[in-house]
N, C-alpha and C positions, 0 to 999 in steps of 0.2 A: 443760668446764673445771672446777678446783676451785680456790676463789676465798675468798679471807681478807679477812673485811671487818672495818674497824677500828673500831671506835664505843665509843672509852675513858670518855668522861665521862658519855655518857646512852646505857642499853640502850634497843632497842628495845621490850624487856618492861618496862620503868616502866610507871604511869599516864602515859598523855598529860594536858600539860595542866600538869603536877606538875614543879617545880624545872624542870629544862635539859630537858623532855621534850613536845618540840610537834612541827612541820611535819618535822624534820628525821629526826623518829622516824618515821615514816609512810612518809617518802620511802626508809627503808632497810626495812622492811617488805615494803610493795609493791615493789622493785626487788628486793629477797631471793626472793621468791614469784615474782616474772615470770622471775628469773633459773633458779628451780628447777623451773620449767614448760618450761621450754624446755631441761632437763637437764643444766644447770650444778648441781653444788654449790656452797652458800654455808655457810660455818663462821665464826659473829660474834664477837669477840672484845671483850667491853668488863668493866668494873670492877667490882666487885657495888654494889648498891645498896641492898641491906638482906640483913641475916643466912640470910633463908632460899635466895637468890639465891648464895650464895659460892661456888666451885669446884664450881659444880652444872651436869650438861648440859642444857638445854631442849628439850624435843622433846612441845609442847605444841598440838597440832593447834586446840585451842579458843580459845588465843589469839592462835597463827602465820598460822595454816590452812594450811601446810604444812610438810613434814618440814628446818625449816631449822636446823640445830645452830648453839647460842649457849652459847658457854661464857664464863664468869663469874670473875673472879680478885680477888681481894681489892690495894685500893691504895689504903692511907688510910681512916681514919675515911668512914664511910658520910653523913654530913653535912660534909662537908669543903668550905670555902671556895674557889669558884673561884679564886681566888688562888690556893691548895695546888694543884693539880693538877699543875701542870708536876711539883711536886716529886716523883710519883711515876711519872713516865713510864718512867724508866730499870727502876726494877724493873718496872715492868709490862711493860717489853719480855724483859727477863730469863725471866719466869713465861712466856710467852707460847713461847717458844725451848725452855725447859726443857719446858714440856706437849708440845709440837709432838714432840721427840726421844724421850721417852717414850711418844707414841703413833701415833710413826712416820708422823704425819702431814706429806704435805706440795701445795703448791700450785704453783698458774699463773701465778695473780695476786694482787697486794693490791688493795685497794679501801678507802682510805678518807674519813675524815666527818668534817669540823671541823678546824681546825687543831694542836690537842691528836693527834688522832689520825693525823694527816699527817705528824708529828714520828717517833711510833711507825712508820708505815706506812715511812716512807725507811729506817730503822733495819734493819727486816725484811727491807726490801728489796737492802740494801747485804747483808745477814748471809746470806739465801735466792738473790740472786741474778736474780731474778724482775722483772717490769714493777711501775708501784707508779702507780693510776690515784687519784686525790685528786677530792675534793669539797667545797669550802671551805663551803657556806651561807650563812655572813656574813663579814665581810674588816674586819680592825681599823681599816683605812683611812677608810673607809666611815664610822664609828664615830665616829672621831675629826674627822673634815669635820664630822659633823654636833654634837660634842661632849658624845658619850653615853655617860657610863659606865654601866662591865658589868662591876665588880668587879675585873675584872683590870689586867694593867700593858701596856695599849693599843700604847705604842711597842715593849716588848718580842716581842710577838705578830704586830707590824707586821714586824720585823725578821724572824719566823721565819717569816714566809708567805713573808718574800722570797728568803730561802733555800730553802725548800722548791720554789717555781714554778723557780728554776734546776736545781732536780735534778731533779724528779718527771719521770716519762715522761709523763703526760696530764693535763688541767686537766678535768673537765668541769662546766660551768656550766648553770643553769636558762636563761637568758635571754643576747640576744646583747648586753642592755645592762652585764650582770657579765663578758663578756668584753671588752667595752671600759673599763669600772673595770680591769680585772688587768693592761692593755695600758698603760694611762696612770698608772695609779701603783703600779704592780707593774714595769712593764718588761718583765712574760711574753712568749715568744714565741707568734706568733700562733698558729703550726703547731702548738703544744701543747695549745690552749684546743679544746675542741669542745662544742656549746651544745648543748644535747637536754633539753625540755621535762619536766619532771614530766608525770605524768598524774592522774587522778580516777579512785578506784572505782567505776565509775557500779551495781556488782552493786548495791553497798550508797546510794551517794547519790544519790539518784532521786525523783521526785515521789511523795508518799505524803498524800491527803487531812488538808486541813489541820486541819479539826474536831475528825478521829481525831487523829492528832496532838497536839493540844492535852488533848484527853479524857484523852490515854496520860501527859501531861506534867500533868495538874491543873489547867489554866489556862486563862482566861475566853474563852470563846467571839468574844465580840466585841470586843474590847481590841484598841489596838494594839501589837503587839508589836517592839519596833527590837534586834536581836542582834548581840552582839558574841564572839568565839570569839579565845583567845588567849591568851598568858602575861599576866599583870601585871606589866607592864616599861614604864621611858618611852618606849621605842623603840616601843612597838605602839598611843603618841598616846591612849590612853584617855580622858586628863585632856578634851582637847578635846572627844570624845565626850561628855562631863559636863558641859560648858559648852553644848554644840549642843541639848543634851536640856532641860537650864536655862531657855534662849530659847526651846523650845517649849513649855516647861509648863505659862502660859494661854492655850496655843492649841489643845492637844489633849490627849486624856487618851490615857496610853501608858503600857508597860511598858516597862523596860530589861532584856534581861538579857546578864548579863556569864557568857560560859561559858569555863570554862579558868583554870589554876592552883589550887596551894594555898590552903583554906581556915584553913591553921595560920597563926598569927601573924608576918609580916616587915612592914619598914619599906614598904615596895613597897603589900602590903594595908592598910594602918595607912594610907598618903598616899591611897589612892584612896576609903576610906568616909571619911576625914576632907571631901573633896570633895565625894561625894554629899551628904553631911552640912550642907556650907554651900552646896548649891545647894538645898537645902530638900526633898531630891530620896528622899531614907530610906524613903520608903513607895511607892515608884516605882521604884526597882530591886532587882532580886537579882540577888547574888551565888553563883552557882549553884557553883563551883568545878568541877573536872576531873572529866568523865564518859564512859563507854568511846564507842568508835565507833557501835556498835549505837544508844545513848542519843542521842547526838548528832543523828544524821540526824531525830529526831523534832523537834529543837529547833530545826532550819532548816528542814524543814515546817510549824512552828507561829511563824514571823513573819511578818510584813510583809515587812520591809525587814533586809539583812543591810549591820552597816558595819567596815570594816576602814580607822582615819585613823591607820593607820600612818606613822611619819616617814621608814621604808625599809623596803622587804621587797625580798629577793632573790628572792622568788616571791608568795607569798600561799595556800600550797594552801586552807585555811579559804575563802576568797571563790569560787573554783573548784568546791568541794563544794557550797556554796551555789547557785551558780549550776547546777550539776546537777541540783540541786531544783526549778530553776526560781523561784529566788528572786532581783529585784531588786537590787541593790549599791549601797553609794554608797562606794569607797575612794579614798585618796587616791591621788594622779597620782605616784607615786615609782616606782623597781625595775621590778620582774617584775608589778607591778599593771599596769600601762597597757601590756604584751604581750596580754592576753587579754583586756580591760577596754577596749571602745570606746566614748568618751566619748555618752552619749546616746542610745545604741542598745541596747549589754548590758549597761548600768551607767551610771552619774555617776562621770566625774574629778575629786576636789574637792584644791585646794592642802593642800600639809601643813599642819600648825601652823594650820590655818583652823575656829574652830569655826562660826562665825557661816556660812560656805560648806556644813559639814556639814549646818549648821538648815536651811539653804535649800532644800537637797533629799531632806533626809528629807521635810519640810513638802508640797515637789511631788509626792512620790509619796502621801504621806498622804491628799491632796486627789482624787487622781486615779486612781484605781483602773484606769483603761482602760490608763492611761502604764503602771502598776504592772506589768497580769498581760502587757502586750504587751512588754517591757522584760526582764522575767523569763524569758519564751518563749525570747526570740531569747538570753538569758546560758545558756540549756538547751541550747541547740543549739551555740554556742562551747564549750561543756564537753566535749558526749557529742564534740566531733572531739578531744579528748586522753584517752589512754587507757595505763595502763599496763602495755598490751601492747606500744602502740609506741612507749613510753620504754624497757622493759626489751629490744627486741628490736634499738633502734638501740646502749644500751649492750652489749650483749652480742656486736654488731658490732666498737666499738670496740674492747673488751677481746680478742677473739678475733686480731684486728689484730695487737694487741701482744705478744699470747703469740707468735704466728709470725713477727713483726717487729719486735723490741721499741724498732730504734729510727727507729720508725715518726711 
């Protein structure tokens, strides 16, 4: 198959970590790779995001690792307010039609990511004729139950997911819990949704001596170390992390570190040191900001304990990776965490919005080494069973489905 994938707002070549570029980028990634292993082509289509990225093709094995074309199109100022975006979709569908006829390219299927890109994707799809398989990540609905703004105009976005699940041919979801969010306040038909797991790199995230580890990363051998891997956003519950770490602080001597996002100046970083700041906490955490994949997997070798007190995730990949390290967990009981995440056994459930619940069980595993490295085992062994081989092999089920059936 030759398969157009959408991902307008965040390429997959960004820094992870940096502005709209976390779990979502990863997940088109490795499904772009597993897809092109199994000898589909994938051609990525999204918006540049700095100058040297503009109408350039990518064919960068070192940072792909495989032959996947990613072309690039200019749509608005490269720092452009998520607000703005809608307003360039039209032309970016335009550029996208105009390239494709000039270089005679054409496809099977669409495939896309976020609901920006879902918008685009119908477009192509009504213009090519083709199946148009979508992947929402997070759902306005969602957002707005929990009352978290993200820049954008929520009800607006709400209204075009629900237009979109009436036209698209396929829904695919991480978790069978986001198919019943799209059922209950979406109205999706069932027959549409099909739920298939992300997977974990396990080549890359795997247990790796944690001394070295730390040696490679500069940091104290016997410390405790409590990690956190994520945007800075209120949605990924940080704040409460800083308050659990707060109530620990005459009781144990610990590191914090905060890995993921921009170290540039936003209101976002500015509210989260102002925090550390008044938990007396400034000489006890860093701030490490966005660092590639390769760097990463040293930084979940070199803790303790990994915490994710996210107020939703529609998956979690971060905790997943961690636990392929063989690393303990303590996330919150929301989304696509409590699919892979058994309360006790491969991790701590802790309620959202709970810091004082967070302290509790960072505190038990701190104390308990036995709990820790036996806890840690068994979240190593739930991991290596997701893999994405057999995410990219059930997706490429369904799409092939729809190419022969499209209305399937």
């Amino acid at each position: 198959m030759k398969i157009a994938l959408i991902s307008f707002h965040s390429s997959p070549l960004e820094t992870l970590g940096e502005k709209d570029a976390g779990g979502m980028n990863v997940y088109i990634q490795r499904l772009s790779q597993g897809l092109n292993e199994l000898d589909h082509s994938v051609d990525i289509f999204s918006r540049s995001f700095d100058p040297e990225s503009a109408n350039i093709e990518f064919q960068d094995e070192n940072k792909f690792e495989s032959i996947v074309r990613n072309f690039h199109f200019n749509a608005g100022p490269y720092d452009l307010k998520k607000s703005q975006f809608i307003d360039f979709v039209d032309g970016f569908v335009e550029k996208v039609i105009s390239f494709c006829n000039k270089n005679d390219l054409k496809y099977d299927l669409i495939s896309s990511h976020y609901w920006l890109s879902a918008i685009i994707g119908q477009k192509l799809s009504d213009y090519w004729q083709i199946p148009h398989v979508t992947t929402f990540h997070t759902l306005a609905e969602i957002k707005l139950s929990l009352g978290v703004e993200d820049g954008t105009d929520l009800q607006f976005r709400s209204k075009s997911e629900k237009e979109i699940i009436q036209r698209v041919d396929a829904i695919v979801v991480s978790t069978d819990l986001e198919k019943q969010d799209l059922i209950s306040k979406y109205g999706a038909l069932q027959t549409k949704i099909h739920s298939i797991s992300p997977g974990v790199n396990l080549d890359l995230f795997k247990s790796i001596d944690r001394s070295e580890s730390r040696r490679i990363l500069n940091l104290d051998l016997q410390e405790n170390i409590v990690l956190f891997v994520g945007r800075i956003d209120s949605l990924k519950g940080i704040d409460y992390l800083v308050e659990a770490m707060r109530q620990l602080g005459q009781k144990f001597p610990f590191r914090l570190q905060v890995v993921g996002g921009s170290l540039d100046a936003s209101p976002e970083l500015n509210e989260l040191k102002s925090k550390i700041q008044e938990a007396d906490l400034t000489d006890r955490v860093d701030i490490i900001g966005s660092v590639s994949q390769e760097k990463l997997v040293y930084y979940y070798n070199s803790c303790d304990i990994f915490v994710m007190p996210s107020l939703h995730e529609s998956f979690g990949l971060a905790a997943l990776e961690a636990m392929a390290c063989g690393i303990s967990v303590v996330v919150s009981d929301v989304g696509g965490l409590k699919t892979f995440v058994t309360d006790s056994e491969t991790g701590f459930l802790v309620a959202p919005a709970n810091a004082n619940e967070i302290a509790v069980r960072i505190a038990l595993l701190l104390e308990n080494d036995s709990l820790r490295n036996q806890m840690g085992e068994k979240a190593q062994i739930e991991a290596r069973s997701r893999t994405w081989e057999i995410t990219s092999r059930e997706i490429a089920l369904l799409y092939s489905n729809l190419v022969k059936s499209p209305n399937i």
